[in-house]
MARBA-3410 file (N, C-alpha, C, O; in Angstrom, 1 decimal):
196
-17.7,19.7,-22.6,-18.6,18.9,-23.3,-20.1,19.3,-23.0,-20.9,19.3,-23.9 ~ -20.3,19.6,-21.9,-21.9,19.8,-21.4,-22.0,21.0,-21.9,-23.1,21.3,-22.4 ~ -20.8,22.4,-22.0,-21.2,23.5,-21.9,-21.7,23.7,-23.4,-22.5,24.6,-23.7 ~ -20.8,22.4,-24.9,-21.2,22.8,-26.0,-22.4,21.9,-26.1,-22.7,21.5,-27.3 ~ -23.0,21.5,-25.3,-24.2,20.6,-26.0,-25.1,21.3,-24.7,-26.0,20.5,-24.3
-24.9,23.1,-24.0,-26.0,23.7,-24.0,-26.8,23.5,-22.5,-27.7,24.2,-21.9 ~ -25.9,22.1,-22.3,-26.3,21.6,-20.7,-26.0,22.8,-19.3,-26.4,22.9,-18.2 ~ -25.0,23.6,-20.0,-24.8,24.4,-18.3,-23.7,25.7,-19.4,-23.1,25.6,-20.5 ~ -24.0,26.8,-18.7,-23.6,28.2,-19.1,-22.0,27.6,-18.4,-21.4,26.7,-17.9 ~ -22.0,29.5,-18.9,-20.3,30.1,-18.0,-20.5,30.2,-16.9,-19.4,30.0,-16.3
-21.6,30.3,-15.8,-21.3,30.3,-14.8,-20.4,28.6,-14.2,-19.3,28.5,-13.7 ~ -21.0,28.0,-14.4,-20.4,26.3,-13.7,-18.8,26.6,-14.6,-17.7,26.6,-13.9 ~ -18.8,26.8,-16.3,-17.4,27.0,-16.4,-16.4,28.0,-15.9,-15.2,27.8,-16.1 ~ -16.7,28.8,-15.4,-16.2,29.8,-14.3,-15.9,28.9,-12.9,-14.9,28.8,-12.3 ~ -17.0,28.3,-12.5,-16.9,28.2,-11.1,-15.7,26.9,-11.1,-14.7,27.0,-10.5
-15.9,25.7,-11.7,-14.9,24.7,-12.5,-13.0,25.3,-12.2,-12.0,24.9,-11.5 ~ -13.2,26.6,-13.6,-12.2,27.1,-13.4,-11.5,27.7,-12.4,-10.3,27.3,-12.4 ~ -11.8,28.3,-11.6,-11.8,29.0,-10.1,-11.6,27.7,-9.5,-10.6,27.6,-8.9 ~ -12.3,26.8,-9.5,-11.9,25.4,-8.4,-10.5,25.0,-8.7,-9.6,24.8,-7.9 ~ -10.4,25.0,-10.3,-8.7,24.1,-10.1,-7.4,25.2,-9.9,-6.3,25.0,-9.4
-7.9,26.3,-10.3,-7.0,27.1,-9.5,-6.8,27.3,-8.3,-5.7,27.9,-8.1 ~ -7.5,27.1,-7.2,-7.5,27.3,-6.1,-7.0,26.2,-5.7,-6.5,26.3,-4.5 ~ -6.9,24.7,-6.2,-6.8,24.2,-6.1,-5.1,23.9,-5.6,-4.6,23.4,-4.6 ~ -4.8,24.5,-6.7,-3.2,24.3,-7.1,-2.6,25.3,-6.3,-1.6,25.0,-5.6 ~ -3.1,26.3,-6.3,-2.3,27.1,-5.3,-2.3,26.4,-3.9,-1.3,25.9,-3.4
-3.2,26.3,-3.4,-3.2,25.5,-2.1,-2.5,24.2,-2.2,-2.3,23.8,-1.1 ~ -2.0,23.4,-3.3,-1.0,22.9,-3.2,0.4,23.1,-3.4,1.4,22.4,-3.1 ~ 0.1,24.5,-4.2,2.0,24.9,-4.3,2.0,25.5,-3.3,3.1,25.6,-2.9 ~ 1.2,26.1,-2.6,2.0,27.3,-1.5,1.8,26.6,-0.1,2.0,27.2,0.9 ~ 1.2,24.9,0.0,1.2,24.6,1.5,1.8,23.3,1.2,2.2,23.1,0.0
2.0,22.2,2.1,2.9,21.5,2.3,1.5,20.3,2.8,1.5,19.7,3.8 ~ 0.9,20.3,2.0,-0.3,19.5,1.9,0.0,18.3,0.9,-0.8,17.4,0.9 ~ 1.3,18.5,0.1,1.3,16.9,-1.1,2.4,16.4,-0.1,2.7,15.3,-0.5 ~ 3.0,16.8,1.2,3.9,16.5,2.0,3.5,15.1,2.8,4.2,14.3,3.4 ~ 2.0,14.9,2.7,1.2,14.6,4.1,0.5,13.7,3.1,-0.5,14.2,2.5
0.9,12.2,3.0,0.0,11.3,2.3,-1.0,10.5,3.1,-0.7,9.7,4.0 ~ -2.2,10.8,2.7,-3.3,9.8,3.8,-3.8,8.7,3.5,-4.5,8.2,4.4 ~ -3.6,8.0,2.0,-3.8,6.8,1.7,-2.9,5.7,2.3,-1.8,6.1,2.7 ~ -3.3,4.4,2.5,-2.9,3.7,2.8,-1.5,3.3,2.8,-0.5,3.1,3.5 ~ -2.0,3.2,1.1,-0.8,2.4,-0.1,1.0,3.4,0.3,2.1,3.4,0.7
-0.2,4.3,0.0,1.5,5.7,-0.1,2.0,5.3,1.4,3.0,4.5,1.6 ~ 1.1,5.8,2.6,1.9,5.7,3.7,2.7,4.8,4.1,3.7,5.0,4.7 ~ 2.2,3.2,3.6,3.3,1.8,3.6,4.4,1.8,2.9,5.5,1.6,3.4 ~ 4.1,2.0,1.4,5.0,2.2,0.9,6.4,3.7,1.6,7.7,3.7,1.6 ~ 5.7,4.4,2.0,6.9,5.3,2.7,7.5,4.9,3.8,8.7,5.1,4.1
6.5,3.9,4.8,7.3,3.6,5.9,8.7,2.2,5.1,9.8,2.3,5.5 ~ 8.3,1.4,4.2,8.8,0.5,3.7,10.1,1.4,3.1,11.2,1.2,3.6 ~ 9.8,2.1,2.2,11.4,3.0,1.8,11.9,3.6,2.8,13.1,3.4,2.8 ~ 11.5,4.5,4.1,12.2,4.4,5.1,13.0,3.5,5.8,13.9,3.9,6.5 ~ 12.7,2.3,5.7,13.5,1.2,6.3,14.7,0.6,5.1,15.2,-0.5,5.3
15.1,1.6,4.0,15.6,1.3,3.1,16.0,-0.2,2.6,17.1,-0.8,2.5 ~ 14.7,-0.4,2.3,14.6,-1.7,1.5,15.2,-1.6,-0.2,14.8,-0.7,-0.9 ~ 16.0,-2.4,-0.6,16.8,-2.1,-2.0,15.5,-2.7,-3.0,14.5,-3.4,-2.9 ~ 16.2,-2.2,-4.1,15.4,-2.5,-5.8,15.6,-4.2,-5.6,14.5,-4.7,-5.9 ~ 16.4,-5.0,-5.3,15.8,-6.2,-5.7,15.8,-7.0,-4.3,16.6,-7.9,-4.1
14.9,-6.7,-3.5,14.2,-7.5,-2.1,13.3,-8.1,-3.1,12.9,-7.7,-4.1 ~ 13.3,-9.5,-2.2,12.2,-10.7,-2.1,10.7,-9.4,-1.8,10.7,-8.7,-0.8 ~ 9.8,-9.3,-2.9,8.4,-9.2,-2.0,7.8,-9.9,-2.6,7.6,-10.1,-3.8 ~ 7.1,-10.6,-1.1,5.8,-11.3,-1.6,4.3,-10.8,-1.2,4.0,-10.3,-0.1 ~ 3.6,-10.9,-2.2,2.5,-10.2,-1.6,1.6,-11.5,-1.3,1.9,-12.7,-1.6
0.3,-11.1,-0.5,-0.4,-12.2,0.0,-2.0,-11.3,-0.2,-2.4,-10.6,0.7 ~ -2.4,-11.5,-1.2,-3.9,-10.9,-1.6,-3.6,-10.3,-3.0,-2.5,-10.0,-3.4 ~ -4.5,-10.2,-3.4,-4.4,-9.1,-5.2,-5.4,-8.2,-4.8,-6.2,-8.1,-5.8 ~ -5.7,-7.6,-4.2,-7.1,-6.6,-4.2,-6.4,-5.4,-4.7,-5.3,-5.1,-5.2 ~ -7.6,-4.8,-4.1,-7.4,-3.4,-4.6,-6.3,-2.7,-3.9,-5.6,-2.0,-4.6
-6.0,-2.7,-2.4,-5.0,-2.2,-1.6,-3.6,-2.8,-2.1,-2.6,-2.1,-2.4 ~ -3.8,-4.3,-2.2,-2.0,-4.5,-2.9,-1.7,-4.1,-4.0,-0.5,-4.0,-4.4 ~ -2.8,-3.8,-5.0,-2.7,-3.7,-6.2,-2.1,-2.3,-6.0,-1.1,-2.1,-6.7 ~ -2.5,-1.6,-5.2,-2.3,0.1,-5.5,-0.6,0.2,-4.7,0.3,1.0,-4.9 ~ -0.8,-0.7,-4.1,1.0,-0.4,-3.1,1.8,-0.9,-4.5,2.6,-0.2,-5.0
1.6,-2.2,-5.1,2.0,-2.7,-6.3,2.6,-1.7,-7.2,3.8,-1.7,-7.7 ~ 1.7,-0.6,-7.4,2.4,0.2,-8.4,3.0,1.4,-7.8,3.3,2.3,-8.6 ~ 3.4,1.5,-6.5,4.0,2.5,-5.5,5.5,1.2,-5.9,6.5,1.9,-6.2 ~ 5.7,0.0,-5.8,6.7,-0.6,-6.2,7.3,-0.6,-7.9,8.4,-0.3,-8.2 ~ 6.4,-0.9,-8.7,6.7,-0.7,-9.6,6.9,0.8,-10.4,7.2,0.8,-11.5
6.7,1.5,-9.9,7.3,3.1,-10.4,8.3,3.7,-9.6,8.6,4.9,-9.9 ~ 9.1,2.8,-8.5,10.0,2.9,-8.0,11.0,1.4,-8.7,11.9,1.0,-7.9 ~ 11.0,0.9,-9.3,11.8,-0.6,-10.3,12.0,-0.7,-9.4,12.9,0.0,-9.0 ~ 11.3,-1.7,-8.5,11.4,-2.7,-7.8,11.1,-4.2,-8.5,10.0,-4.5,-8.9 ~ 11.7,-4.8,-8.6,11.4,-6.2,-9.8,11.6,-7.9,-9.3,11.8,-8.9,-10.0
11.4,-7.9,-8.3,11.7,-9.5,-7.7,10.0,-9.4,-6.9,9.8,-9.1,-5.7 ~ 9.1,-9.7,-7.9,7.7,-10.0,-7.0,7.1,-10.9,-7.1,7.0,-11.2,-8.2 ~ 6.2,-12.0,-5.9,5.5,-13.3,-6.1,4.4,-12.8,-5.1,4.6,-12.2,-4.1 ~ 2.9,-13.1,-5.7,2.0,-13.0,-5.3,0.8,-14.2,-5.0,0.3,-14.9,-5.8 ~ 0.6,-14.2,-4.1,-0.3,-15.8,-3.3,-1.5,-15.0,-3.6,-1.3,-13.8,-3.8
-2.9,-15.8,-3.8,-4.1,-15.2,-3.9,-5.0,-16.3,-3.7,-4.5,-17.4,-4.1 ~ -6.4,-16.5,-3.0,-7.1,-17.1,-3.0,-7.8,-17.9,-4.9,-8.0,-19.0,-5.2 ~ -7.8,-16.6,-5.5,-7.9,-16.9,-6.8,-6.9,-16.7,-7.5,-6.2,-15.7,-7.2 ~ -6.2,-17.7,-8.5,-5.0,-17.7,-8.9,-5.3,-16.9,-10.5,-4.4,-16.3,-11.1 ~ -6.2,-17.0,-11.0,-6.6,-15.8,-11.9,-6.2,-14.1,-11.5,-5.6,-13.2,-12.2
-6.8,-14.0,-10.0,-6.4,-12.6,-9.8,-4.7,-12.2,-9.3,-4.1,-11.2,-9.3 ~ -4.4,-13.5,-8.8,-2.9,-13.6,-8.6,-2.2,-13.0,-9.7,-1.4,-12.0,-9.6 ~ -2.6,-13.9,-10.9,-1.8,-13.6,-12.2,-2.0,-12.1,-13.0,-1.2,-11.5,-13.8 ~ -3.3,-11.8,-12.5,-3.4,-10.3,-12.6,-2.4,-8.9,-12.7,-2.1,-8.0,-13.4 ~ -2.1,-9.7,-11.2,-1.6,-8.5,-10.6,-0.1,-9.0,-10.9,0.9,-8.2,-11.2
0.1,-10.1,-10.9,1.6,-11.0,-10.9,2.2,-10.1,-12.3,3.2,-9.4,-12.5 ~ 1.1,-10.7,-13.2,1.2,-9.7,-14.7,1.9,-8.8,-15.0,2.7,-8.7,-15.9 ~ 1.3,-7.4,-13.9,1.5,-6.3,-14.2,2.8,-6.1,-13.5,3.6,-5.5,-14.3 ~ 3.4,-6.4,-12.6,4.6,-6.7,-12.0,6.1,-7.7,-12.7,7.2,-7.7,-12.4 ~ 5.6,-8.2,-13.5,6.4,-9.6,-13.9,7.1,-10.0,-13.2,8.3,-10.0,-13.2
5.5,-10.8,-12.0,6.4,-11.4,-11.5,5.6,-12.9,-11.3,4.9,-13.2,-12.3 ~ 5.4,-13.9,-10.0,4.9,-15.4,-10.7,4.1,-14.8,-9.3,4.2,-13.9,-8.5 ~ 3.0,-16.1,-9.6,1.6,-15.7,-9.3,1.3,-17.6,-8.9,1.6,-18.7,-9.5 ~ 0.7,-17.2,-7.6,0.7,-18.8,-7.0,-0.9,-18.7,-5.9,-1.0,-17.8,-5.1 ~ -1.6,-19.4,-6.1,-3.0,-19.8,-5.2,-2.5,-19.8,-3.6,-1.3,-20.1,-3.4
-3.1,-19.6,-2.9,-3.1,-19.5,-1.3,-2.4,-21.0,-0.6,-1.4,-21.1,0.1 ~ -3.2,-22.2,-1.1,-2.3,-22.9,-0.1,-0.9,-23.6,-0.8,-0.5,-24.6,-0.1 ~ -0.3,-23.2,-1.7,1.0,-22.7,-1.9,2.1,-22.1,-1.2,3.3,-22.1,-1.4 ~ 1.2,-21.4,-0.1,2.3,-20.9,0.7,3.3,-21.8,1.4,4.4,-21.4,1.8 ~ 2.9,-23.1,1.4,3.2,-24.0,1.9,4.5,-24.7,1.5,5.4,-25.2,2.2
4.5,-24.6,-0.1,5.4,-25.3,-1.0,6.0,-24.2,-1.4,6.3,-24.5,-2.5 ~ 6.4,-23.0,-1.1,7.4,-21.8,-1.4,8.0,-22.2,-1.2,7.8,-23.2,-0.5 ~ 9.6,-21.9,-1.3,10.7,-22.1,-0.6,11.9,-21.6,-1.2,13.1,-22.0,-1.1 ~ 11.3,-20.1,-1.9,12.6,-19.2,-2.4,12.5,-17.4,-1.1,12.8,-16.2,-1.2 ~ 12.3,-18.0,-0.6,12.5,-17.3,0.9,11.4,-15.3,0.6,10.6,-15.2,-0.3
11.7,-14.4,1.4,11.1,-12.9,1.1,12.0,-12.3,2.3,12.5,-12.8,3.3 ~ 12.1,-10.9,1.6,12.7,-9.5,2.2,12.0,-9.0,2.9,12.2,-8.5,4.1 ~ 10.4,-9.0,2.0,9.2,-7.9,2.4,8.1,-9.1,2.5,8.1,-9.9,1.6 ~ 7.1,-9.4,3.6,6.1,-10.0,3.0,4.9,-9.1,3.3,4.7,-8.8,4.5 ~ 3.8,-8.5,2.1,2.8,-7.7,2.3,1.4,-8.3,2.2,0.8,-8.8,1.1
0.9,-8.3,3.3,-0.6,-9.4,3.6,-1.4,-8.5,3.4,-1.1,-7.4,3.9 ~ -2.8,-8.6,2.6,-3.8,-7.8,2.9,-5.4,-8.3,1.9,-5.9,-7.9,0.8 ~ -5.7,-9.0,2.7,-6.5,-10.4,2.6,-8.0,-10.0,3.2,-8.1,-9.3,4.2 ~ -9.1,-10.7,2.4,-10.7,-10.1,3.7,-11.0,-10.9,4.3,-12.1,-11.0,4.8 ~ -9.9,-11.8,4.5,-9.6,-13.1,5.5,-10.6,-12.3,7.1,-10.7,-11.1,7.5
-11.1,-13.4,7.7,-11.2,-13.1,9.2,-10.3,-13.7,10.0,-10.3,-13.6,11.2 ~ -9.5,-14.1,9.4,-8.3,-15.2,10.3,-7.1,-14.9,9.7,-7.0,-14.2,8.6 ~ -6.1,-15.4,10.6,-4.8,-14.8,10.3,-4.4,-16.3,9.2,-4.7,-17.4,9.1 ~ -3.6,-15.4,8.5,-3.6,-16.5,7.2,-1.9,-17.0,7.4,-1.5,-18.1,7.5 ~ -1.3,-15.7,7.6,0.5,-15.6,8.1,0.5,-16.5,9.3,0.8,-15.9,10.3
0.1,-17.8,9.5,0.8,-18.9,11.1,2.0,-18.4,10.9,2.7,-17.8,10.1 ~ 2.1,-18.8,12.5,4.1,-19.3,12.6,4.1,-20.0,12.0,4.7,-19.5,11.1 ~ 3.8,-21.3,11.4,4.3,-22.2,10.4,4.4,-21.8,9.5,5.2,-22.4,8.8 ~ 3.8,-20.8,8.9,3.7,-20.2,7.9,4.8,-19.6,7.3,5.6,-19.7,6.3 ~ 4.5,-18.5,8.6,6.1,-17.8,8.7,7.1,-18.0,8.8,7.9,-17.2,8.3
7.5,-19.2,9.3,8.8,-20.1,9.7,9.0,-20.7,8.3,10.1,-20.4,7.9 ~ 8.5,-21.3,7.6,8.5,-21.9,6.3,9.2,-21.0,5.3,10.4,-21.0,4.8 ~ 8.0,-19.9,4.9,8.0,-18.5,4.4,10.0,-18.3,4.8,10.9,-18.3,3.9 ~ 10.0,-18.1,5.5,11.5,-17.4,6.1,12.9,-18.3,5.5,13.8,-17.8,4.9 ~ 12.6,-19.8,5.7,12.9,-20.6,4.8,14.4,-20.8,5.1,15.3,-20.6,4.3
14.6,-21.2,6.6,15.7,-20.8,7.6,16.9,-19.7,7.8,17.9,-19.6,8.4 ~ 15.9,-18.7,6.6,17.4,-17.4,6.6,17.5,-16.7,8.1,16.7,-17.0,9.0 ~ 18.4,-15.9,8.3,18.3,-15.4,9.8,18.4,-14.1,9.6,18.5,-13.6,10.7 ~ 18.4,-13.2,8.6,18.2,-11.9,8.7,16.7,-11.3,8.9,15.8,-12.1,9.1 ~ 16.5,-10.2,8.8,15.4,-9.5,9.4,14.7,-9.4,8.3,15.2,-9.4,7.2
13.6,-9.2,8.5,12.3,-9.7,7.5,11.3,-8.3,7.9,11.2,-7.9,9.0 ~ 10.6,-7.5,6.8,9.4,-7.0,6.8,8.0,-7.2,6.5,7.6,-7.2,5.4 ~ 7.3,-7.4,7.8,6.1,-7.3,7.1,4.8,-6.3,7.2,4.6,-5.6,8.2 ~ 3.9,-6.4,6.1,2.9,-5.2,6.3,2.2,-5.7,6.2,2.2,-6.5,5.3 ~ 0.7,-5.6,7.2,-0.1,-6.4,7.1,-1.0,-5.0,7.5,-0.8,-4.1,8.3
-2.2,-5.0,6.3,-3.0,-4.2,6.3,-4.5,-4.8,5.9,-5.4,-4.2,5.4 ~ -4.3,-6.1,6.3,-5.8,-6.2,6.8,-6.8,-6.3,7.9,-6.2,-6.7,8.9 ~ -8.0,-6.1,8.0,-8.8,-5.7,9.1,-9.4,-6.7,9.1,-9.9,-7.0,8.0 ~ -9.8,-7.6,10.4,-8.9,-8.1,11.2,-7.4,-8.4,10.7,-7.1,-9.0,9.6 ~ -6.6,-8.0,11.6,-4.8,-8.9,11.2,-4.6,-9.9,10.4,-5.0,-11.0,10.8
-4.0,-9.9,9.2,-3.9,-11.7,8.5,-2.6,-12.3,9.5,-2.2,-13.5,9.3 ~ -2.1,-11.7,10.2,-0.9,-12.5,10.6,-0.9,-12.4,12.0,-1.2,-11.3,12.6 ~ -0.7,-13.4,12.6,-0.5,-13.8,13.9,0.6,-13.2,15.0,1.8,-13.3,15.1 ~ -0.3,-12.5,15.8,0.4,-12.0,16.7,2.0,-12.6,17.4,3.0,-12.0,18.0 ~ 1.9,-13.7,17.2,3.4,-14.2,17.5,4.3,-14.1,16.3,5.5,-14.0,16.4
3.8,-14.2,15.5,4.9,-13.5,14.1,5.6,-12.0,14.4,6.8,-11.5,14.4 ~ 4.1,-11.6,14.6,4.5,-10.0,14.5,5.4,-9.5,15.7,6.0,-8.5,15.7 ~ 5.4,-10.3,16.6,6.7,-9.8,17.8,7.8,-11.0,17.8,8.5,-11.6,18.7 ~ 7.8,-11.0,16.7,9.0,-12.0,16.2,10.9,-10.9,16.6,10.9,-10.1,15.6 ~ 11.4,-10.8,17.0,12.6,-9.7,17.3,13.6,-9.6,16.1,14.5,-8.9,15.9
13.1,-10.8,14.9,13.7,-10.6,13.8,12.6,-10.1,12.5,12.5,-10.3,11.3 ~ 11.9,-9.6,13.3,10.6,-8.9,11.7,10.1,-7.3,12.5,9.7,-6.8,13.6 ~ 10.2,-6.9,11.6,9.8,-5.6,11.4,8.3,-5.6,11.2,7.9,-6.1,10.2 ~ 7.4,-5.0,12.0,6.5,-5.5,11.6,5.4,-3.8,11.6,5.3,-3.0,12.6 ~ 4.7,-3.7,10.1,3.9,-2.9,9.8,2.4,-3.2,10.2,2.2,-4.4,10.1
1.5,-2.4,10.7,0.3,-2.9,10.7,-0.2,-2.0,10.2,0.4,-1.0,9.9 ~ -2.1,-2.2,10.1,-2.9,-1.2,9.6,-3.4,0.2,10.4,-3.6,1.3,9.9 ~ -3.6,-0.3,11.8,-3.6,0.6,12.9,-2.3,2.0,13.2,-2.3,3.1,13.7 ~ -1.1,1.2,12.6,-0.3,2.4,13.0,-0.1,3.5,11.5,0.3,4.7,11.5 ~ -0.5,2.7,10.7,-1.0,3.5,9.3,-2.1,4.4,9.5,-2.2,5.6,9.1
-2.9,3.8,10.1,-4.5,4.5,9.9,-4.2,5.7,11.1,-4.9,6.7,10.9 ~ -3.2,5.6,12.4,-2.6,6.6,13.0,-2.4,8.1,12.3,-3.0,9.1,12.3 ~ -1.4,7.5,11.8,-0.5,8.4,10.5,-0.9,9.6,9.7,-0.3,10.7,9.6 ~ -2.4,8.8,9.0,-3.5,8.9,7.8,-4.0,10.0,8.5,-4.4,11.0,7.9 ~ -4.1,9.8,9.8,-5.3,10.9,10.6,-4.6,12.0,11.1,-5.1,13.1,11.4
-3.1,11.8,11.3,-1.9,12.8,11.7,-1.9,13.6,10.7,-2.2,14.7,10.9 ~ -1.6,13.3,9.4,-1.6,13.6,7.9,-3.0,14.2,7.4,-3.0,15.2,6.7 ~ -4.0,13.8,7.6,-5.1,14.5,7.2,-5.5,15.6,7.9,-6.1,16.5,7.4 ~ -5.0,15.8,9.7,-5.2,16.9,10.1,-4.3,17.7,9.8,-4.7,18.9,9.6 ~ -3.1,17.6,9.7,-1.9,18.4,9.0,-2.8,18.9,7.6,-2.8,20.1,7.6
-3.5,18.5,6.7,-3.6,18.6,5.4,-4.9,20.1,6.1,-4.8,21.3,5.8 ~ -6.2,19.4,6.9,-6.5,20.6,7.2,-6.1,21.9,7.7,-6.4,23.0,7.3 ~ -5.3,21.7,8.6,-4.5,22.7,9.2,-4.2,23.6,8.2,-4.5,24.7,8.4 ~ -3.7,23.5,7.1,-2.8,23.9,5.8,-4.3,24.8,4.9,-4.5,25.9,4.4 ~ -5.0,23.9,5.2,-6.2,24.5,4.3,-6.6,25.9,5.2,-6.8,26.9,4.5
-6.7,26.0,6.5,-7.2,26.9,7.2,-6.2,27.7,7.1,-6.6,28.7,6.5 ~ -4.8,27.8,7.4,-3.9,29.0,7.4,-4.0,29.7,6.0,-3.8,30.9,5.8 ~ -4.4,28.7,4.8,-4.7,29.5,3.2,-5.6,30.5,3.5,-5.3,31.7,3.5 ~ -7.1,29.6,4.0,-8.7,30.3,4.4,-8.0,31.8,5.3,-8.6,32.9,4.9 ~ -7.3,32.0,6.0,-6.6,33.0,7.1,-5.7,34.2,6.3,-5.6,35.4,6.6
-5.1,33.6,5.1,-4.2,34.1,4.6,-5.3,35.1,3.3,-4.7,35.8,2.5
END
C-alpha cells in the first residue's frame, strides 16, 4: 500500500521480503515453534500434559486479557464445560460468550456449587481471592484431585490451597521459569542458523 501511494521504493519491499523469508526458514529448519514462551501456551501445555479430558469442570476466575488468551488455547482444543467469575459481570459474559459457557460476578464464588476439574485464577487482585473457604466450597466435597493455575502477580490463591496434597497446583513463577528456558532455547536456534 505505501509502495503504490509512492511512500517507500523497492528497497524496504525487498528488505520486507527477505525478512519473511528468513523468517520461515528459521522456523522450518530449527525447532524454535517447539519452545512456546507465552504464558497462555505454556499453561495450557502443562494443563494437556496432565491429561485433562474435553469435558473437565473449568472455571476461570478473571476475564482479562491472559484468561482470555488461555480461553481460546481451550476452545480450539473443544473443551466445552466453562464458568467464569469476574469482578465485572459484563466482562464475565464476554468471555463466558465466546466459550458458551455461564458467566457469574466475584462474590458468587460463594453460592457455586456445581464443583471444577481445573480452576484458572488470574486476577490484578493484590490479595489472594482463592481462601481455603473458598477452595473448600469451590471443591464442593468431591475428593478427587483438582488443578489449579494461578497466574497472577501477586498469587490469587492462598498458599494453603496450593499445598493442598489433593491439587495440583500451577503457578506463574514456574511458567515464567519455563518462558526463559524456552526463549533461551529459541535464541540458541537463532545463533546455530547465524553459524550455519
Amino acid at each position: 500500500h505505501c509502495n503504490a501511494l509512492g511512500l517507500t521504493g523497492d528497497f524496504i519491499r525487498l528488505l520486507i521480503k527477505q525478512t519473511i523469508e528468513t523468517a520461515k526458514e528459521i522456523y522450518t529448519k530449527t525447532n524454535i515453534a517447539k519452545n512456546p514462551v507465552s504464558v497462555a501456551s505454556l499453561a495450557y501445555r502443562q494443563l494437556r500434559d496432565l491429561g485433562i479430558k474435553n469435558d473437565a469442570r473449568i472455571v476461570f476466575v478473571g476475564a482479562g486479557e491472559t484468561n482470555t488468551t488461555l480461553a481460546a488455547y481451550f476452545k480450539k482444543h473443544k473443551f466445552a464445560n466453562f464458568t467464569v467469575f469476574n469482578r465485572s459481570l459484563e466482562n464475565a459474559q464476554k468471555l463466558a460468550d465466546t466459550l458458551n459457557g455461564n458467566a457469574f460476578e466475584l462474590p458468587e464464588l460463594l453460592s457455586y456449587h456445581k464443583g471444577f476439574d481445573v480452576l484458572i485464577v488470574c486476577t490484578g487482585s493484590s490479595e489472594a481471592i482463592i481462601s481455603k473457604d473458598i477452595y473448600h466450597h469451590l471443591r464442593n466435597r468431591e475428593v478427587g484431585k483438582k488443578v489449579i493455575i494461578d497466574l497472577s502477580l501477586p498469587a490469587n490463591v492462598e498458599s494453603e490451597v496450593s499445598l493442598d496434597p489433593l491439587v495440583t497446583y500451577i503457578d506463574i513463577n514456574s511458567i515464567r521459569s519455563k518462558a526463559e528456558a524456552n526463549l533461551q532455547l529459541r535464541k540458541n536456534a537463532i545463533s546455530i542458523m547465524n553459524y550455519c
